[in-house]
N, C-alpha and C positions, 0 to 999 in steps of 0.2 A: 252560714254562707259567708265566704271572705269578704271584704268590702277593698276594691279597688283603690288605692290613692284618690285622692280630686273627686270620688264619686258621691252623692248624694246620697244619702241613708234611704236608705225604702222602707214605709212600714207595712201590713197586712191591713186592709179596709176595712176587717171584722176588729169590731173593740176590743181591748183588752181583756174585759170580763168575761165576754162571751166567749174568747177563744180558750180563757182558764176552763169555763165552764165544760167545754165541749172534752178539752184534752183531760179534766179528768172523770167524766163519760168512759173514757178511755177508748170513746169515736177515733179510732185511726184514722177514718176516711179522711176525717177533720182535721187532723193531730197536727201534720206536718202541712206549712205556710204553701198554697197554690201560688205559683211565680204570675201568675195571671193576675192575680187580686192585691197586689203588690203595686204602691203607687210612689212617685218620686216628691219630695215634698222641698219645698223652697228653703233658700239658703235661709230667707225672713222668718219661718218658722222654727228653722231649726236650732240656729244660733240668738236668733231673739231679732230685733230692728236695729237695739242700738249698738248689738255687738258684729255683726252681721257685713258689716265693711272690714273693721279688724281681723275679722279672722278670714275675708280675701285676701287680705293684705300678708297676714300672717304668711298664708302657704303660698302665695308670690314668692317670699322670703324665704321660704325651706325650701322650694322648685329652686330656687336661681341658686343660693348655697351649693346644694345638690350640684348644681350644673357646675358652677367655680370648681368644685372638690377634682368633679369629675376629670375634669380640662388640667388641672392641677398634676393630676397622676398620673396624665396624660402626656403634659411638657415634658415632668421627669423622668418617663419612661423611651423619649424620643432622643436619637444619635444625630449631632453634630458633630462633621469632621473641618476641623478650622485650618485653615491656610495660610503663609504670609503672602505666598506667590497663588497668582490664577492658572499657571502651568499645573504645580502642584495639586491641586484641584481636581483639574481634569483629568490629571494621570490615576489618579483615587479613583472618579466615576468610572474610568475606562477601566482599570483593575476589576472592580466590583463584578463590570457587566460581562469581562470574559471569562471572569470565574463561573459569573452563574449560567455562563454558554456552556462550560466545562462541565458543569454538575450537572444541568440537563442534558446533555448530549451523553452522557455515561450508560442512559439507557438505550442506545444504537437507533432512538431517531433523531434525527436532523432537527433543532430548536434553533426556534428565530424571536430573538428577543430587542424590539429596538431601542434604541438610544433613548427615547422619550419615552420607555414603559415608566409608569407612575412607582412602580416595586424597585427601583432603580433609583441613586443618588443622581440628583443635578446639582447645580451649582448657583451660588448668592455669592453677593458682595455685601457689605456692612461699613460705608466709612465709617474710619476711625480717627483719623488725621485731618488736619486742614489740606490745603492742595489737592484734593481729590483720592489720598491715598486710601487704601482699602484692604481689607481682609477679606478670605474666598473661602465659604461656608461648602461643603459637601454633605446634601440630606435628600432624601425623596421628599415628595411634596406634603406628604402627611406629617412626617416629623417636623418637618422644616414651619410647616402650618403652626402645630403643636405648639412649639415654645415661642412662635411667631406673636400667636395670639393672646401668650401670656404675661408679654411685655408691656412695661411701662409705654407709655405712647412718646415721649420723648427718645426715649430706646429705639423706636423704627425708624432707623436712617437706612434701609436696604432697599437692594436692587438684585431683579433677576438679571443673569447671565444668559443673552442669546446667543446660542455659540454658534460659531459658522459653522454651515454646511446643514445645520441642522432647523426641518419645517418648522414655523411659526406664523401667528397670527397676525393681519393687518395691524398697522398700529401707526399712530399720530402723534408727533408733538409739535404742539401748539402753542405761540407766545406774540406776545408786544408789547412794546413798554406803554403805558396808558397814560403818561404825562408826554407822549408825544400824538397820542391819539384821543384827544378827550371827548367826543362825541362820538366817538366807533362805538357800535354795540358789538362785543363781541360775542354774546349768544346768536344777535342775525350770523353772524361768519361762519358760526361754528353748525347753524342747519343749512347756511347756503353749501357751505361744505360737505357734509351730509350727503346731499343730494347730488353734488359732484360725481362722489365715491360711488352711489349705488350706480348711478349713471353710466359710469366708467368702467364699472364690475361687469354691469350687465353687456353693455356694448364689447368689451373686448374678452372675457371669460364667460361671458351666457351665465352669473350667477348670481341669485336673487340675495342682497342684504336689506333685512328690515331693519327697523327703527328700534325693535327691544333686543337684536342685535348687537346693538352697539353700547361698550361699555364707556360712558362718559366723565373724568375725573377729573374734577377741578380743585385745582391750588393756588388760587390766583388768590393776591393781595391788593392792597389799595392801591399800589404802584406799580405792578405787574398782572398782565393777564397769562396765567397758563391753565391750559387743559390737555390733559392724555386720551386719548380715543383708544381702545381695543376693538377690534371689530370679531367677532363670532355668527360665522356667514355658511356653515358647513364643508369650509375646505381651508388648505393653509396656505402659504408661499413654501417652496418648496426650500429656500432660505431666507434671510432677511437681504441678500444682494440682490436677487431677484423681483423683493420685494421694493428694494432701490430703485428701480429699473423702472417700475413698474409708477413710482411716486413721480418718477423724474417725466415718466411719460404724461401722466395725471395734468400735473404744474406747468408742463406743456400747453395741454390742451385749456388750461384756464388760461393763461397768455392771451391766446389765438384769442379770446371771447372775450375779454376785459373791455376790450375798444367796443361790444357794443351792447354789452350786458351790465348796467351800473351795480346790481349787487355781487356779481363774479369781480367786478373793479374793486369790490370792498375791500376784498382778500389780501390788497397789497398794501401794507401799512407803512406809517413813517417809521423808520431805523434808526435815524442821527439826526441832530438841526443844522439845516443852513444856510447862506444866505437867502435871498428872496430870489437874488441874480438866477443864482444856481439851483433852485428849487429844492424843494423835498426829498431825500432819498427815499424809496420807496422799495419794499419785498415781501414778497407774500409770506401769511404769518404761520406756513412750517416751514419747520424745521428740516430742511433736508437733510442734516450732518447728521442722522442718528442709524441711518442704517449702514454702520461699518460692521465688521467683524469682532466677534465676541461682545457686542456692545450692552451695557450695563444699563437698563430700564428701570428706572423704579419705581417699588410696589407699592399698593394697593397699604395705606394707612399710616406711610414713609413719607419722612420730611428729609430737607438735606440737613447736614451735618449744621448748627449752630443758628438752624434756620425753624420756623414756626409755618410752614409751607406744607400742611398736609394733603397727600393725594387721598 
């Protein structure tokens, strides 16, 4: 019988002697091991007590090896198409997808392949430069994953590309600077927020967003607070302008409630210092400049370029 990787040895419950005795009886009935009488015996006996952590430890060691190897030949067999320009880029992805309209459609039916099929290049950014400059990655999401995950962790300065016109998910950025805010909690913000959002979903699209929903990323330092929200609600915006629209209405209706709701008032933090005359600047801590067109979002284990700020 093979023995499984990770599995446990089984022995037969008849003694060793006894079953010599029987097999050379030449008792067939006997001869070969009933899978019934067959019993799982502990790692403590098998490997002994004091070696019996070692050799968990051991095959932790060869599983995870195994798994590096695998991921390994995995990056190198994954395509990056690299950019100077984000035109360039896009004219790649669109190339690819009408080609493979052309190859499917050869069979005289009608193929509908969209833009965001996962078998399809998107697009990344990678600074490279100070000032914000940047390189534009063309990969589908699995390649692009691939050597993603194979990097140094200083190496992930990326961002996905949301291109206009094209659906995407709720999304949030969130900041203020905490030396002008020293007693803000900014986790109270971030579930009074929360509950804004589902609020706002349900009342104006009828759509339910839970709480493991919501994907929450923080990068905040001892001098700044930021966090990235993605929302995963079972529907998208049908762009990221709409979904503008849609934030601009939101930050609205917090306004309207700050006067008499003190943790909706939280929301709006200090911005600059100034006189006492003149009071506090004061703005609520999103970000509304991020839903423009083609805007660069970044991912999921990226810091920015010279910075120790990981999402």
């Amino acid at each position: 019988m093979k023995r499984e990787r990770g599995a446990r040895p089984l022995l037969p419950s008849l003694s060793t002697r006894e079953f010599q005795r029987k097999k050379r009886r030449g008792d067939d009935e006997n001869t070969s091991v009933d899978l019934k009488l067959l019993k799982p015996i502990s790692d403590t006996a098998f490997y002994g007590p004091e070696h019996e952590q070692k050799a968990k430890l051991a095959l932790i060691y060869i599983q995870q090896k195994a798994e590096r190897e695998r991921r390994r030949k995995r990056a190198d067999e994954a395509t990056w198409h690299m950019f100077r320009k984000q035109k360039e880029a896009f004219d790649h992805a669109d190339r690819v997808r009408l080609a493979r309209l052309g190859e499917e459609g050869d069979g005289g039916t009608q193929s509908i392949i969209e833009p965001w099929d996962p078998s399809l290049p998107q697009v990344f950014a990678v600074e490279c430069a100070k000032g914000g400059i940047r390189k534009y990655i063309a990969a589908t999401y699995e390649d692009f994953w691939a050597k993603y995950c194979m990097m140094q962790r200083i190496e992930r300065i990326h961002y996905e590309v949301i291109r206009e016109g094209r659906p995407c998910r709720l999304y949030f950025d969130l900041e203020f600077d905490k030396s002008l805010n020293r007693d803000l909690d900014g986790n109270r913000l971030v579930e009074t927020l929360k509950r804004l959002v589902k609020e706002e979903l349900m009342r104006e699209h009828q759509i339910t967003l839970n709480d493991d929903g919501i994907l929450d990323l923080d990068s905040s330092t001892e001098d700044k607070f930021s966090r990235h929200l993605i929302c995963h609600m079972g529907a998208v915006f049908l762009d990221n302008r709409h979904m503008g629209a849609f934030v601009k209405r939101l930050v609205g209706n917090i306004r309207d409630k700050k006067q008499t709701d003190e943790t909706v008032a939280e929301l709006f933090v200090n911005t600059s210092h100034k006189s006492k005359d003149d009071g506090e600047r004061r703005e609520i801590f999103i970000d509304e400049g991020v839903y423009t067109r083609n805007r660069c979002f970044r991912m999921l284990f990226s810091t920015k370029l010279m910075k120790k700020r990981f999402l």
